[in-house]
C-alpha positions as CSV (number, residue, x, y, z in Angstrom):
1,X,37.7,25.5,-15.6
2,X,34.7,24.5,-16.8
3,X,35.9,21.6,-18.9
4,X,37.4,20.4,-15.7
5,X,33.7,20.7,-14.2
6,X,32.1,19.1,-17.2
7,X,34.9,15.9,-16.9
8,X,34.2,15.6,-12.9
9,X,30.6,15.5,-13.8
10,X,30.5,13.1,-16.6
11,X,33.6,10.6,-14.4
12,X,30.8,11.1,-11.2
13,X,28.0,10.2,-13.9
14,X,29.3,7.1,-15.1
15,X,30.6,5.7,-12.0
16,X,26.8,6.0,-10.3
17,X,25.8,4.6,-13.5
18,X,28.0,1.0,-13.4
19,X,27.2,1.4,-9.5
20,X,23.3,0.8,-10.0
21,X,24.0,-1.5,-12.8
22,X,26.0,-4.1,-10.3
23,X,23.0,-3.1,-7.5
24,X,20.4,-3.7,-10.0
25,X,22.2,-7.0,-11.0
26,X,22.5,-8.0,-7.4
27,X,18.9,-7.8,-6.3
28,X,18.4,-9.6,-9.5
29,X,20.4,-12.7,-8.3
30,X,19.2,-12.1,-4.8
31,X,15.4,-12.6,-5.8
32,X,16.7,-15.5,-8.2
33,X,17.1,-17.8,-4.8
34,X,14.1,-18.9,-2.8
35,X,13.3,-16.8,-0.3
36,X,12.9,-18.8,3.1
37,X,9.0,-19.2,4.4
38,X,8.0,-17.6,7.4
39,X,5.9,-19.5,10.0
40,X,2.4,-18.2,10.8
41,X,3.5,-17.6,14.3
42,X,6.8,-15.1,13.0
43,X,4.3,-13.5,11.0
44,X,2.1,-12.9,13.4
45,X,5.5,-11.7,15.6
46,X,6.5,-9.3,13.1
47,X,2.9,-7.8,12.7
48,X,3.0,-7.5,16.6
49,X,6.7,-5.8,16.3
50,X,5.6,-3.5,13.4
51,X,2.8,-2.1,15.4
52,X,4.9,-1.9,18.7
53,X,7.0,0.2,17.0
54,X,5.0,2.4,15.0
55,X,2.8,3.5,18.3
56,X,6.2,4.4,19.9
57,X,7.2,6.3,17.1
58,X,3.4,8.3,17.0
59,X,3.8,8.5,21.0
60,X,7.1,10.3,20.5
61,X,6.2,12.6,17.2
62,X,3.0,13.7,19.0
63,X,5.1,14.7,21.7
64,X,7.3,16.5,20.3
65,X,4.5,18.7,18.6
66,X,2.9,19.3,21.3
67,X,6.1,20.1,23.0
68,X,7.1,23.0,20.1
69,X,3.5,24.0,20.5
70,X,3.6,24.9,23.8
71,X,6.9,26.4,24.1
72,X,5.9,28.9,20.9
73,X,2.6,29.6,22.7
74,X,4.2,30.5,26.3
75,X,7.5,32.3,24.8
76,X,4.7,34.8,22.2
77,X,2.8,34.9,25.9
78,X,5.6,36.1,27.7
79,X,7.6,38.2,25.3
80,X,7.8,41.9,26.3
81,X,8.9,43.7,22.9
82,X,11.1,46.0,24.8
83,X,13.3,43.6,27.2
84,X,14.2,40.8,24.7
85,X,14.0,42.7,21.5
86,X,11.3,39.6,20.5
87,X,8.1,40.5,19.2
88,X,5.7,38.4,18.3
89,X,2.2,38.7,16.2
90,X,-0.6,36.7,16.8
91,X,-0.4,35.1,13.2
92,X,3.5,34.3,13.5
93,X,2.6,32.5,16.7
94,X,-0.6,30.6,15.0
95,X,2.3,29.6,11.8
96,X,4.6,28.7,14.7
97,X,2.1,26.6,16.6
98,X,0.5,24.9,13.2
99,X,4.1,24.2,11.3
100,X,6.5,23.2,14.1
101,X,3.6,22.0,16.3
102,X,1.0,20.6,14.5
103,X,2.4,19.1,11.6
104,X,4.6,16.9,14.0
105,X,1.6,16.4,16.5
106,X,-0.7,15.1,13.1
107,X,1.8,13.0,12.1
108,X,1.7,11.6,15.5
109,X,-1.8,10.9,15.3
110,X,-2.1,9.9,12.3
111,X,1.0,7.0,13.5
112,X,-1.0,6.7,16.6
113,X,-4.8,6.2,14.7
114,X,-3.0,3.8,12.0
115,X,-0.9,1.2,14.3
116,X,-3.5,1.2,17.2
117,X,-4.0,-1.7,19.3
118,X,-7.8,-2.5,17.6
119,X,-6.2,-2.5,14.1
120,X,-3.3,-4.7,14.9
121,X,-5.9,-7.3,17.0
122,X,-8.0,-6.9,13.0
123,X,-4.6,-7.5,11.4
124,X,-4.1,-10.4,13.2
125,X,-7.1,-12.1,13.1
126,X,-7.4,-11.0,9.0
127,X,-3.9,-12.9,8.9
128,X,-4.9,-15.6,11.1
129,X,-8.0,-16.2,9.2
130,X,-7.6,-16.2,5.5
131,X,-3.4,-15.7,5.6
132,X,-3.8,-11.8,4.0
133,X,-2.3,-8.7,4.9
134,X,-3.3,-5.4,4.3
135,X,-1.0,-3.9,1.8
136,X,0.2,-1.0,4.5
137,X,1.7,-3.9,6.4
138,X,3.5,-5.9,3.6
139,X,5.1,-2.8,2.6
140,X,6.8,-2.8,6.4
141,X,7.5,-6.2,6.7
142,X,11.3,-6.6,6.3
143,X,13.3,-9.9,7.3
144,X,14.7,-8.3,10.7
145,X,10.9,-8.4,12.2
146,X,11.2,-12.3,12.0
147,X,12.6,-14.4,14.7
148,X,15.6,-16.6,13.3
């Protein structure tokens, strides 16, 4: 049995090996050919997209933390020990609140305080200006944020 495991595992293991070989040798050839140039107006496009869509996404994890916060706070509220067979404690509800609640909710904010509308107008004109982008916004750029 176990040499049976130990064959699987080494079959499994060289497979994903040649696998990131060929992908390694892929990207290779892929960064070989010229990339095509983006104008300064796509750029500016994508940025625009990039932000759009990062706000949503801070809109929608705040939400949802502030969502779980509320139901944990009114469900520990209402809870009668002997009706439900739920009890809660005051620092089970404050864990609740602070990991299904606030750790969403900051990462809402954090989305929200990042990808506001005064840093993408600073982005912009940072682009416009001297063609740089901050690094934060390189890292996000992909091909699909570009008009074709």
């Amino acid at each position: 049995m176990v040499k049976k495991i130990f064959f699987l595992v080494l079959v499994l293991g060289a497979s994903s090996s040649s696998d990131a070989q060929q992908r390694i040798s892929a990207v290779a050839s892929a960064s070989s050919t010229p990339a095509p140039t983006a104008s300064r107006a796509d750029t500016v496009q994508a940025i625009h997209h990039i932000f759009s869509k990062h706000r949503t996404g801070g809109w929608i994890w705040t939400a949802i933390g502030s969502a779980f916060a509320l139901r944990i706070t009114s469900v520990a509220a209402n809870s009668n020990a002997t009706a439900d067979g739920f009890s809660s404690t005051t620092a089970g509800t404050l864990v609740g609140v602070g990991l299904f609640g606030g750790v969403p909710a900051g990462i809402g904010i954090g989305k929200l305080t990042r990808f506001s509308k005064t840093k993408e107008e600073q982005v912009v004109a940072l682009y416009e200006k001297s063609k740089i982008l901050p690094p934060y916004v390189v890292q996000r750029l992909k091909p699909k944020y570009f008009s074709h």
